[in-house]
C-alpha positions in Angstrom: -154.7 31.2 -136.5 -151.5 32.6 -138.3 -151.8 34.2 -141.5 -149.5 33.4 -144.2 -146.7 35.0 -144.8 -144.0 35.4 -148.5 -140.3 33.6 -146.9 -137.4 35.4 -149.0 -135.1 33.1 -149.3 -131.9 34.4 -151.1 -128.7 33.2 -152.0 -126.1 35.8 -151.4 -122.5 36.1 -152.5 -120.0 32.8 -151.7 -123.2 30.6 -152.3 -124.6 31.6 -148.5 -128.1 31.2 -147.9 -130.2 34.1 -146.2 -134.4 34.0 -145.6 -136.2 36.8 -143.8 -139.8 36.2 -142.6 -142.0 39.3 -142.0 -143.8 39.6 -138.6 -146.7 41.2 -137.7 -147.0 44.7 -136.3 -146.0 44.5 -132.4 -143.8 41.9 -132.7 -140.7 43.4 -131.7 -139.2 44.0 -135.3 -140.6 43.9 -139.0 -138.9 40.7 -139.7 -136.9 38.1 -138.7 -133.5 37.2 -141.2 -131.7 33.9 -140.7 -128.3 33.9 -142.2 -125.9 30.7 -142.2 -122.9 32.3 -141.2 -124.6 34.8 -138.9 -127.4 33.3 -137.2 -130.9 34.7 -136.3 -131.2 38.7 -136.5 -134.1 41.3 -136.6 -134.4 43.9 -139.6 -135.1 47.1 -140.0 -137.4 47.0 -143.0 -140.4 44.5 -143.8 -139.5 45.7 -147.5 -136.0 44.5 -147.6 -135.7 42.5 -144.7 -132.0 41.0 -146.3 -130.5 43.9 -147.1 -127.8 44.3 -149.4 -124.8 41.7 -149.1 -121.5 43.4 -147.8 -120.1 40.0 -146.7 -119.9 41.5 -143.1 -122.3 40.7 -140.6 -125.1 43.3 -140.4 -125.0 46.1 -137.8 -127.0 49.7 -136.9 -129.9 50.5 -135.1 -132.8 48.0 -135.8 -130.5 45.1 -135.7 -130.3 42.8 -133.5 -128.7 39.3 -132.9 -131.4 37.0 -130.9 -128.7 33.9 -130.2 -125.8 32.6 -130.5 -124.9 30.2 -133.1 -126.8 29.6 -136.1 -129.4 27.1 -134.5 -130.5 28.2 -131.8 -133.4 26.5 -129.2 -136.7 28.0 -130.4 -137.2 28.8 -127.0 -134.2 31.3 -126.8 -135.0 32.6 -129.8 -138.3 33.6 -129.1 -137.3 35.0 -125.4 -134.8 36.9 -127.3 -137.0 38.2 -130.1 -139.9 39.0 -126.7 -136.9 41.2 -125.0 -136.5 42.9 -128.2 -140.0 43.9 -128.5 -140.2 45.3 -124.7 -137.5 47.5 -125.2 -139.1 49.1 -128.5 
């Protein structure tokens, strides 16, 4: 059974919608941010999984983009986030 988990769902500047939903420990990354101009990402902190807004798309260490587009197929998005977590 999954436990439950806070969503952060944020508007960000322009009006663009962002959420971030935490992950459990050994899943790859500490959460999981969805952003409509950017797509599906990991972050680097279960804290402030969003970040601040710079209006660019995200980059560093800890980041990284799991499809392309910003709907992916569930499936690829979780074979993306699973690649992710072997590397780690």
């Amino acid at each position: 059974m999954a436990e439950p988990v806070q969503v952060e769902v944020r508007q960000l500047a322009g009006g663009h919608l962002a959420a971030a939903v935490p992950l459990a420990a050994g899943q790859g990354a500490p959460a999981l941010v969805w952003d409509e101009r950017f797509g599906w990402r990991t972050a680097t902190s279960r804290r402030h999984p969003i970040g601040k807004d710079a209006g660019t798309r995200p980059e560093g260490e800890g980041i990284h983009y799991l499809a392309s587009g910003t709907h992916p197929d569930p499936e690829v998005l979780i074979g993306s986030l699973a690649k992710v977590g072997a590397q780690r």
